[in-house]
C-alpha positions as CSV (number, residue, x, y, z in Angstrom):
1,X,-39.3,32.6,-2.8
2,X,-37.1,30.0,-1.7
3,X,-35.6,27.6,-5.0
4,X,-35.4,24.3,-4.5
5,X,-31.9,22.8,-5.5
6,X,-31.6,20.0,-8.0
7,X,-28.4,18.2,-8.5
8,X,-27.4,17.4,-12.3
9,X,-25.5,14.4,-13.5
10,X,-23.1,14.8,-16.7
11,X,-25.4,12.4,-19.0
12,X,-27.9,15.3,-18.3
13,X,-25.3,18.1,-18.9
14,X,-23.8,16.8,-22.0
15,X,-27.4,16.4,-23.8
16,X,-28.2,20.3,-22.7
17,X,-24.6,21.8,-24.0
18,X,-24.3,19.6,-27.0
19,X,-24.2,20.9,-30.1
20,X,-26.8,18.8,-31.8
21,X,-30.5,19.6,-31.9
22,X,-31.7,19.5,-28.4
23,X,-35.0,17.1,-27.5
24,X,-38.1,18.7,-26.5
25,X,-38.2,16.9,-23.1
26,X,-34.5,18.3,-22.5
27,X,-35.1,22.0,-23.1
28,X,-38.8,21.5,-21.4
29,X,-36.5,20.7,-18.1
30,X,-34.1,23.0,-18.6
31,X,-36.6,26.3,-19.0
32,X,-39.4,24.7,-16.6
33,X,-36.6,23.6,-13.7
34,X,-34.6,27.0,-13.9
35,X,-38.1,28.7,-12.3
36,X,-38.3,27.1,-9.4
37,X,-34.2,25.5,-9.1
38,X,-31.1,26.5,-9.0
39,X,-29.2,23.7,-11.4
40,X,-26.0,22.4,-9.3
41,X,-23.6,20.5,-10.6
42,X,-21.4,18.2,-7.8
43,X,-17.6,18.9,-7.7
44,X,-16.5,15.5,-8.9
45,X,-18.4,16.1,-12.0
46,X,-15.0,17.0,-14.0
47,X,-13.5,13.6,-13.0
48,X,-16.5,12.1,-15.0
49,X,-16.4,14.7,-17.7
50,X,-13.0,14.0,-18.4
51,X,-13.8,9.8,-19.4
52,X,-15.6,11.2,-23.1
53,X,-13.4,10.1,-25.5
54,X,-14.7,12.9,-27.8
55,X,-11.9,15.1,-27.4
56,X,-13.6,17.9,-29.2
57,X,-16.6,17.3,-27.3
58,X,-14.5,17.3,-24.2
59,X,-13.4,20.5,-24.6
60,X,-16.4,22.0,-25.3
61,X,-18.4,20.0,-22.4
62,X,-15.7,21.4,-20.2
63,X,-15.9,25.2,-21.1
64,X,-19.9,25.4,-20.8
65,X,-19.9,23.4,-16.9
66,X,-18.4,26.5,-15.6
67,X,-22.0,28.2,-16.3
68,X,-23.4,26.1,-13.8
69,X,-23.2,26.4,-9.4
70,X,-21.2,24.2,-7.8
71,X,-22.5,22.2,-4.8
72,X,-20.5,23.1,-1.8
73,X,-18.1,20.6,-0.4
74,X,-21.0,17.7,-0.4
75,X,-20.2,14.9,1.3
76,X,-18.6,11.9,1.0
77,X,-20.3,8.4,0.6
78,X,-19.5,6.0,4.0
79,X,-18.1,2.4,3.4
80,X,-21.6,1.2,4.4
81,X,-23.7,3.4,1.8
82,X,-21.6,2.1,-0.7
83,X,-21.6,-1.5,0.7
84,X,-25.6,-0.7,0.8
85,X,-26.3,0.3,-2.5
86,X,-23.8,-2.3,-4.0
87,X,-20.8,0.0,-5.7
88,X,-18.0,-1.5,-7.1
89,X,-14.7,0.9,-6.1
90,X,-14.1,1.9,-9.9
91,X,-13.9,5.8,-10.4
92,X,-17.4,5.6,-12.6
93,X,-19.5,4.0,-9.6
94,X,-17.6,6.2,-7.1
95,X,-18.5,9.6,-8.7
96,X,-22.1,7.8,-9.1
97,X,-22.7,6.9,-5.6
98,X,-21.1,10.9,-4.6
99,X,-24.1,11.8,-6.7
100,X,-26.8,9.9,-5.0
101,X,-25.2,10.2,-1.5
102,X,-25.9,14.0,-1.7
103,X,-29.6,13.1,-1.8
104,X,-29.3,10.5,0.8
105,X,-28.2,13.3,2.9
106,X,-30.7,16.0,1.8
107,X,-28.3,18.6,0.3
108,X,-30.6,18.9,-2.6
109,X,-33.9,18.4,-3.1
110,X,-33.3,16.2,-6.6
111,X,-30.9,14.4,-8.7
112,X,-31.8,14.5,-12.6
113,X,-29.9,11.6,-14.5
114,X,-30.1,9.2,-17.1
115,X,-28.0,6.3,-15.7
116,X,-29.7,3.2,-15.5
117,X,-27.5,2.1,-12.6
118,X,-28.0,5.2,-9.8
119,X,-31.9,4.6,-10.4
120,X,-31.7,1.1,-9.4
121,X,-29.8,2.4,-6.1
122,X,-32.5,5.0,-5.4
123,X,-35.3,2.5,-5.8
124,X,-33.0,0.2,-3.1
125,X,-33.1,3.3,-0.6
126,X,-36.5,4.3,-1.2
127,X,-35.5,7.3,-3.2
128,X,-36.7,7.5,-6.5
129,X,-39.2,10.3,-5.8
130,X,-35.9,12.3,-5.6
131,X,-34.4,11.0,-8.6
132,X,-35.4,11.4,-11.7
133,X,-34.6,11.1,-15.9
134,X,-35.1,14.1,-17.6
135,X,-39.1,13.4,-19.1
136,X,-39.9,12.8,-15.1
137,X,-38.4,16.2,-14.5
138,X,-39.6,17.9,-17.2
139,X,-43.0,16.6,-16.4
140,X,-42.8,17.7,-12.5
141,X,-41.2,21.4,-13.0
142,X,-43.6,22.0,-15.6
143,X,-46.1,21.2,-13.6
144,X,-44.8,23.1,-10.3
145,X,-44.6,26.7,-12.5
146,X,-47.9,26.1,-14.0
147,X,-50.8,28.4,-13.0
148,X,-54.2,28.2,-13.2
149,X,-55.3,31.8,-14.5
150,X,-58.9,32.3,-14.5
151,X,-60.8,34.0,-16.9
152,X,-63.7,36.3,-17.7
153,X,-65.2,38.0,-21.1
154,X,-65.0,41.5,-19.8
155,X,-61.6,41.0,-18.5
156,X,-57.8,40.8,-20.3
157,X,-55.1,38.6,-18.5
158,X,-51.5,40.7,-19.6
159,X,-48.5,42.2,-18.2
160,X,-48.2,45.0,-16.9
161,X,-45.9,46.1,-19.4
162,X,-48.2,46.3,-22.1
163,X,-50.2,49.1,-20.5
164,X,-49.6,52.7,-20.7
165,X,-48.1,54.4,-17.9
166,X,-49.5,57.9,-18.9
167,X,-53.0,56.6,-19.0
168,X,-54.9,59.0,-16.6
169,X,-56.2,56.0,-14.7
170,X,-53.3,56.1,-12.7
171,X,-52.9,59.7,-11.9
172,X,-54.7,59.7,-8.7
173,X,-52.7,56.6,-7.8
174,X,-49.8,58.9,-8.8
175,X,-51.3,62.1,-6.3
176,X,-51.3,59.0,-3.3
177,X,-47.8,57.4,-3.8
178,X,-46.2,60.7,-5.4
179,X,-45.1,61.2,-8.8
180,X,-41.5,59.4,-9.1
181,X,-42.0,57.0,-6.8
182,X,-45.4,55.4,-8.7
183,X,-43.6,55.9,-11.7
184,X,-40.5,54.1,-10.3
185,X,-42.5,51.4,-8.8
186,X,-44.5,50.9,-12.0
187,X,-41.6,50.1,-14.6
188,X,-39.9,47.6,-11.8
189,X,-42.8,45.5,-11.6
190,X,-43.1,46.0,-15.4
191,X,-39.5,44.8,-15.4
192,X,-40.1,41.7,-13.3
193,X,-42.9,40.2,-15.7
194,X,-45.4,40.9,-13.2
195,X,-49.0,40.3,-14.4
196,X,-53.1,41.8,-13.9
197,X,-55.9,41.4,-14.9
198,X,-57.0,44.8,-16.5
199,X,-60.9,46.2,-17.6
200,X,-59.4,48.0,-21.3
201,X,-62.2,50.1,-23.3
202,X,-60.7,51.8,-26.5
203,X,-57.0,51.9,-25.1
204,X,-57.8,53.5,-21.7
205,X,-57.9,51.5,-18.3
206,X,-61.3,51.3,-16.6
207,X,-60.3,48.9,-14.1
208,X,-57.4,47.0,-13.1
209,X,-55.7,44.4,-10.3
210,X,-51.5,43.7,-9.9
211,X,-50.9,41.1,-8.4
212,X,-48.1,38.8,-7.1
213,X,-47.7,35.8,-5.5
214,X,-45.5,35.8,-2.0
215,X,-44.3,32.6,-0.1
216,X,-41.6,33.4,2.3
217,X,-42.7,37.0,3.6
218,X,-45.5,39.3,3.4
219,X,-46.4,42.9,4.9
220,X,-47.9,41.2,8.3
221,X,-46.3,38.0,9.9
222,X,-50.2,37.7,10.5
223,X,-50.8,37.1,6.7
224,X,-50.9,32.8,6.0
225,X,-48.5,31.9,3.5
226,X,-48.0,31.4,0.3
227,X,-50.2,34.1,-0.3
228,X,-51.6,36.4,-3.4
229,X,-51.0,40.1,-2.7
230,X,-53.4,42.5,-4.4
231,X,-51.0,44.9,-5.1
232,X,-52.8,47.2,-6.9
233,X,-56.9,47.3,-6.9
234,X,-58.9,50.3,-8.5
235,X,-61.9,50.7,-10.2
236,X,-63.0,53.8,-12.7
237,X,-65.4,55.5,-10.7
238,X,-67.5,55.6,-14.2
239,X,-68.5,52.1,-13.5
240,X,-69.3,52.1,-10.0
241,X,-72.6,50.1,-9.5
242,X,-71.0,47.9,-12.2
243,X,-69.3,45.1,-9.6
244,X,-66.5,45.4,-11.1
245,X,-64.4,45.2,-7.8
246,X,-66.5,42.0,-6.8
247,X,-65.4,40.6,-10.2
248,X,-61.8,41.4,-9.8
249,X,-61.8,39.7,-6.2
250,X,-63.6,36.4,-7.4
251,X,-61.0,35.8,-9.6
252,X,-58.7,36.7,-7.5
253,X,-59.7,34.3,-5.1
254,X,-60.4,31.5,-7.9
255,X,-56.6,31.9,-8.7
256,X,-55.4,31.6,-5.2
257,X,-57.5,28.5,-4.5
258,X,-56.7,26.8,-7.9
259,X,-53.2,27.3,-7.1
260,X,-53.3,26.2,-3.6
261,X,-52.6,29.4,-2.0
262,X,-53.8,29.9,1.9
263,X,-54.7,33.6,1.4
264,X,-55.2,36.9,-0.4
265,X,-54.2,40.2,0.7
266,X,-54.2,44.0,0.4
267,X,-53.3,47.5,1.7
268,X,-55.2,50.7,1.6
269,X,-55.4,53.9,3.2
270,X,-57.9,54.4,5.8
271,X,-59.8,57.2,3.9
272,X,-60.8,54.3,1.1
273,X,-64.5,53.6,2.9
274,X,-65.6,52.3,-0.7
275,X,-63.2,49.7,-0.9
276,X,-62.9,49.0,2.8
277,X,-66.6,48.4,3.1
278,X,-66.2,46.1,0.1
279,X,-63.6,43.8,0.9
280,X,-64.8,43.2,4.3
281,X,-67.8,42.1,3.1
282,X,-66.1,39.4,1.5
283,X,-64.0,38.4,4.1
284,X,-61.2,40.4,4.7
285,X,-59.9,41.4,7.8
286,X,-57.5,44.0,9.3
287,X,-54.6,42.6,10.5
288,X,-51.9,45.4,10.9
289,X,-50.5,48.2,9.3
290,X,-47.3,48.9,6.7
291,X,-46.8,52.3,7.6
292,X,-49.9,54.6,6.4
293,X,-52.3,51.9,5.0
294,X,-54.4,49.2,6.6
295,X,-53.3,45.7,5.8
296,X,-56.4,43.3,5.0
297,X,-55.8,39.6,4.9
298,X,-58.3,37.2,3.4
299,X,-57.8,33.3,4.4
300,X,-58.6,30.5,1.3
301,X,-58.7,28.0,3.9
302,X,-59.5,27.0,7.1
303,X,-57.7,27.6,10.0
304,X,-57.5,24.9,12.6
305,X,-58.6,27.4,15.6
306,X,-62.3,27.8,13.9
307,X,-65.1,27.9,17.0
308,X,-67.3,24.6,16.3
309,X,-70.6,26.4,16.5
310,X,-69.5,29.1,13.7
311,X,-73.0,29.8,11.9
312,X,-72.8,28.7,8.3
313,X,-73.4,32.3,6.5
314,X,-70.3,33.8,8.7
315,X,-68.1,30.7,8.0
316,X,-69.1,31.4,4.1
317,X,-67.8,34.7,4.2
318,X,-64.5,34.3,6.0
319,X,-64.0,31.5,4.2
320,X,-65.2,32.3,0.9
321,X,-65.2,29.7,-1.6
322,X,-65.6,27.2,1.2
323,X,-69.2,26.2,2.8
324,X,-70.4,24.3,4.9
325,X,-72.8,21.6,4.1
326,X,-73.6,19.5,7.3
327,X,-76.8,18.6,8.4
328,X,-77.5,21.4,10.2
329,X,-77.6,23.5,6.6
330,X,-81.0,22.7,4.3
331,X,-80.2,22.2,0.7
332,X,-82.6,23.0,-1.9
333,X,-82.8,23.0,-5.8
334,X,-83.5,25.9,-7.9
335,X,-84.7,26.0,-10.9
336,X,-83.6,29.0,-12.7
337,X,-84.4,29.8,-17.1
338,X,-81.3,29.5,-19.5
339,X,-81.7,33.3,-20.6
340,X,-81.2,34.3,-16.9
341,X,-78.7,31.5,-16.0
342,X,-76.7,32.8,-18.9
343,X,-76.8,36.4,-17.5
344,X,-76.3,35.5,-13.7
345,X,-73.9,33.2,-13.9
346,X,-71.7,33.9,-17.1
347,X,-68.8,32.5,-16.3
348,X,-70.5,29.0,-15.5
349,X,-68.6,25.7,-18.1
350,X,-70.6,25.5,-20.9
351,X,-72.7,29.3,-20.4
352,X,-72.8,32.2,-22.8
353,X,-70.0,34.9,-21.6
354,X,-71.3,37.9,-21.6
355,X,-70.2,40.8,-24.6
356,X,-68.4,43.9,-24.4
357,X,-71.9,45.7,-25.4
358,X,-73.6,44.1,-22.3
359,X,-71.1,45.3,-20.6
360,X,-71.1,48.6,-21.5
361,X,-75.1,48.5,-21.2
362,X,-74.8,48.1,-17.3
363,X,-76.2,44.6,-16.9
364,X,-73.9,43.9,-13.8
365,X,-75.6,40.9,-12.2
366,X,-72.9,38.1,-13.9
367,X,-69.9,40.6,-11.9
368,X,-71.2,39.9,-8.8
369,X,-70.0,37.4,-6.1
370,X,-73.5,38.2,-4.2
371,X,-76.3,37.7,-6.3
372,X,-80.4,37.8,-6.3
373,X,-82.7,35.1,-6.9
374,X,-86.4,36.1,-7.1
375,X,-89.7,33.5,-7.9
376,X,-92.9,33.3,-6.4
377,X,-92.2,29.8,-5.0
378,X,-94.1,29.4,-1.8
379,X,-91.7,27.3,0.0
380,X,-90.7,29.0,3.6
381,X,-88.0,28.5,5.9
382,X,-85.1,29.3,3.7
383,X,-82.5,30.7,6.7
384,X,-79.2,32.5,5.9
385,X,-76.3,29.8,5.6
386,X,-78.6,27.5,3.7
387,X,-77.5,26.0,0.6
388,X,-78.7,26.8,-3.0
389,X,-78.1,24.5,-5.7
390,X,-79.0,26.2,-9.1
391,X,-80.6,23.6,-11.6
392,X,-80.5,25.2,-15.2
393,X,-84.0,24.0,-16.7
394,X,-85.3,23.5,-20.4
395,X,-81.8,23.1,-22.8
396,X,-79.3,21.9,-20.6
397,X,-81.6,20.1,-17.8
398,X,-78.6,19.8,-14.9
399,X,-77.7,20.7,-11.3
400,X,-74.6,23.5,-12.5
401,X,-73.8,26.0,-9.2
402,X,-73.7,26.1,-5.6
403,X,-74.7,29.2,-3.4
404,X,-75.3,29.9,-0.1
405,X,-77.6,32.2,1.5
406,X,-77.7,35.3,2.9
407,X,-81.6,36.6,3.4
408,X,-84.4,35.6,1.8
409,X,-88.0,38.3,1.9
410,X,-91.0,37.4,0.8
411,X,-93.4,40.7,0.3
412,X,-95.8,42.1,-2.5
413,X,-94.6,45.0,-2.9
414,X,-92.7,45.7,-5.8
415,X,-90.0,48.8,-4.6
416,X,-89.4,46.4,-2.0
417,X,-88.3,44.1,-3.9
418,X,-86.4,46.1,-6.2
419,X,-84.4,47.4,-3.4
420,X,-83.7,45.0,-1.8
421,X,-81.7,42.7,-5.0
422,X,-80.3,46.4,-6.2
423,X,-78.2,45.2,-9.6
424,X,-77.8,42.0,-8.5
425,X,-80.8,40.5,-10.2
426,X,-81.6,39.4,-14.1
427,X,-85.0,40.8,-14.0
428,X,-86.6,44.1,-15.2
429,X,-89.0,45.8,-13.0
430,X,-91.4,45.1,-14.9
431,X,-91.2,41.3,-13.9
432,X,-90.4,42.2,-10.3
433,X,-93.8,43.6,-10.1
434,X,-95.3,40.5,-11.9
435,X,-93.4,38.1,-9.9
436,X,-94.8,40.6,-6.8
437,X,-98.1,40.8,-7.4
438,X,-99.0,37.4,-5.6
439,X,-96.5,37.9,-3.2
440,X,-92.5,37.2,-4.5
441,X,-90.0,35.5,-3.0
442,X,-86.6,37.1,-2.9
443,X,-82.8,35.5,-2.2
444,X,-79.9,37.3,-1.7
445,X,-77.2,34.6,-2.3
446,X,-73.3,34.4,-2.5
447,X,-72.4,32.3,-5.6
448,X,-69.3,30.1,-3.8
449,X,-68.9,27.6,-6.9
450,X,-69.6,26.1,-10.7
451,X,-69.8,22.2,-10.8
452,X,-67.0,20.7,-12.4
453,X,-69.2,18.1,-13.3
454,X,-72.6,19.1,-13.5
455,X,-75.2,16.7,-12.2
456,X,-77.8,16.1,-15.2
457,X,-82.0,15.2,-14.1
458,X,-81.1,11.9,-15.7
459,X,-78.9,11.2,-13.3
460,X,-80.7,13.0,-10.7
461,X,-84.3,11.1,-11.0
462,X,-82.6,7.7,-11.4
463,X,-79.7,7.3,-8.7
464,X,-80.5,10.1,-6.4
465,X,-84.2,9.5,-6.8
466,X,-85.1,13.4,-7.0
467,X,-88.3,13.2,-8.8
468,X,-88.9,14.8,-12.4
469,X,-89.6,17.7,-13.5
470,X,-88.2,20.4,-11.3
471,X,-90.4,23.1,-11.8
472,X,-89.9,25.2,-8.5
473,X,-87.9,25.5,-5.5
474,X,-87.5,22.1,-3.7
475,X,-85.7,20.6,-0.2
476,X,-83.8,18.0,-0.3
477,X,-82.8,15.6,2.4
478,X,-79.2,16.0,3.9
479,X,-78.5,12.2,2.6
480,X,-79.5,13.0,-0.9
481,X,-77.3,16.3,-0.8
482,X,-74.4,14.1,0.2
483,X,-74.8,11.5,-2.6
484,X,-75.4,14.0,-5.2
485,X,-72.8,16.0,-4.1
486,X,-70.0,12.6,-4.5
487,X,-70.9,12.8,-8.2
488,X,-69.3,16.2,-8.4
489,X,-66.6,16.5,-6.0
């Protein structure tokens, strides 16, 4: 990754290498702006060290600046820059305007200072987006290494470094790659801080994903960049039917969106059907080779070459999270029960996670990127594409998800049904058949997003004039979609 460069002025060096108790905003910058920036210091910067009348302080000030890169030969300020920006020819407004002139002509990216004076300059020349005191650059570099990391009850968030190497999880990643060089591979990344989110029952792995983020190369110039690479993806074959691997991908893909990435990608062996058929249902596709293994690439957003008449359902699964919602794409409201809202869509603001015991009871339905929706709602012309907007009923009373659909059967028989939503459904078979028995209604969905803001009936009877109560499946106009949809976007 490619570090930006940011220019410091001695006001700035002095408060980090005093000896007195350093302010929060000072070591903020410091530890956030080393991340992403080298820390330069301009070669005049002596001349103005030298003016501290603080002998003692002078000495010391002078020992630690050698810590720091030196910008190379920067250049020097013309007679109309400094008749521009109004410098007097003393020695303190010459080193000054040396500073700001290195911004002026894009050597660095930023200049971090506490003189009152250079600011006013860089406001002149329209360049105070560049310069900045130390709380504005705390503030920004904070900001640039934070990551949103999302979460999920079944799942840990740690690095790698806390998981044991010996675990026999890994030992037919170790047959594939060969003994030494997993084991070499593994305590490097371990080394580098690198991070996954791991499935951890009674000390042994039952599931884990490495990942990394990459933004100046990746295994296929084919790959958009920045990008997340899936480094590592397996699954214990005890849980299969769990979803597990859906589970891992959605927040996979919730991290590269939140964060602004353009796509996520991975590389497996050819012979890995299980996970190939997987992935590529959810939008990856092959786009080279690194030597033995396939490399899939998944795109977070949309690429400006995407065909106009695209139908809605394949654009949802290329582009998963996006959708599209135009007019050509029916919206409807679903009402759905708190018990089963809470088990198909766990991870929902305000909804019950789900426990470690559920987990380990097999109830995989709140895993799951593709879900099933069954009711005995007579309402036809549901078409794959269209849009599903999940209203929890009874305690909460509020629009809360958005899903699109994939294929909707209605039939009255009950192993029809039941094999059709697989373990992607809340309900028993026991209410299948109910729910059957005058003919059932059945949705295959892909859950694409939780509202921010979820949309209460309050607000949905009185400014979107949906009326009250919703009770079954319902169409709403395209115009109504929109202005419900402002209130949470």
């Amino acid at each position: 990754m490619t570090k930006l460069r940011t220019l410091i002025d001695t006001n700035v060096i002095i408060a980090l290498e005093d000896d007195k108790k350093l302010e929060e905003e000072v070591t903020t910058f410091y530890r956030e702006a080393s991340k992403n920036s080298t820390l330069l210091i301009h070669p005049r910067i002596g001349e103005d060290i030298q003016r501290d009348k603080d002998a003692q302080r002078l000495e010391k000030t002078l020992s630690k600046v050698a810590k720091y890169e030196t910008l190379e030969d920067p250049p020097r300020p013309t007679d109309e820059f400094l008749r521009r920006i109004g410098a007097k020819r003393n020695p303190h407004d010459l080193v000054d305007a040396d500073l700001l002139y290195t911004v002026h002509k894009h050597c660095v990216n930023f200049l971090v200072t506490q003189d009152a004076e250079i600011h006013r300059w860089a406001k002149d020349l329209g360049l105070s987006e560049q310069v900045l005191r130390v709380p504005q650059a705390a503030a920004f570099f904070q900001q640039l290494s934070r990551r949103y990391v999302p979460r999920h009850s079944l799942v840990q968030h740690l690095p790698v470094h806390n998981l044991d190497i010996s675990d026999r999880f890994f030992d037919s990643l170790r047959r594939s790659y060969g003994d030494s060089k997993f084991d070499d591979w593994f305590r490097r990344i371990s080394r580098e801080g690198r991070m996954c989110w791991a499935i951890v029952e009674g000390g042994a792995v039952r599931a884990i994903c490495i990942y990394k983020e990459e933004r100046d190369a990746a295994d296929s110039p084919q790959i958009p960049l920045p990008t997340l690479k899936l480094a590592t993806f397996k699954v214990d074959d005890a849980l299969s039917g769990m979803k597990v691997a859906e589970l891992m991908l959605k927040l996979a893909f919730q991290y590269g969106v939140k964060n602004h990435l353009e796509s996520v990608y991975l590389t497996t062996y050819p012979a890995n059907e299980s996970l190939r058929y997987v992935i590529e249902d959810f939008g990856f596709c092959q786009v080279g080779t690194k030597g033995e293994e396939l490399v899939y690439v998944k795109n977070l957003s949309q690429p400006a070459n995407i065909p106009t008449a695209i139908p809605p359902l394949t654009y949802a699964i290329l582009y998963y999270p996006l959708y599209l919602d135009g007019p050509e794409v029916r919206k409807f409201i679903v009402p759905i029960q708190p018990s089963y809202h809470d088990r198909l869509f766990p991870d929902c603001p305000g909804g019950r996670q789900m426990s470690l015991r559920e987990f380990s009871e097999a109830i995989p339905e709140g895993n799951t990127i593709k879900k099933a929706y069954i009711c005995k709602s007579k309402i036809r012309g549901i078409r794959p594409g269209d849009l599903l907007l999940f209203y929890r009923s009874h305690d909460r009373r509020e629009l809360t998800t958005v899903g699109v659909v994939e294929r909707a059967v209605r039939t009255k028989e009950p192993s029809e049904v039941a094999a059709l939503v697989s373990n992607r459904t809340v309900y028993t078979y026991g209410e299948i058949s109910h729910l059957a028995s005058k003919g059932a209604l059945a949705i295959i969905f892909r859950h694409h997003v939780n509202l921010a803001k979820p949309v209460p009936a309050q607000q949905l009877t009185e400014d979107y004039h949906v009326p009250g109560p919703i009770q079954s499946i319902r169409e709403i106009s395209h115009e109504t979609y929109v202005k419900i949809a402002g209130a949470w976007k």
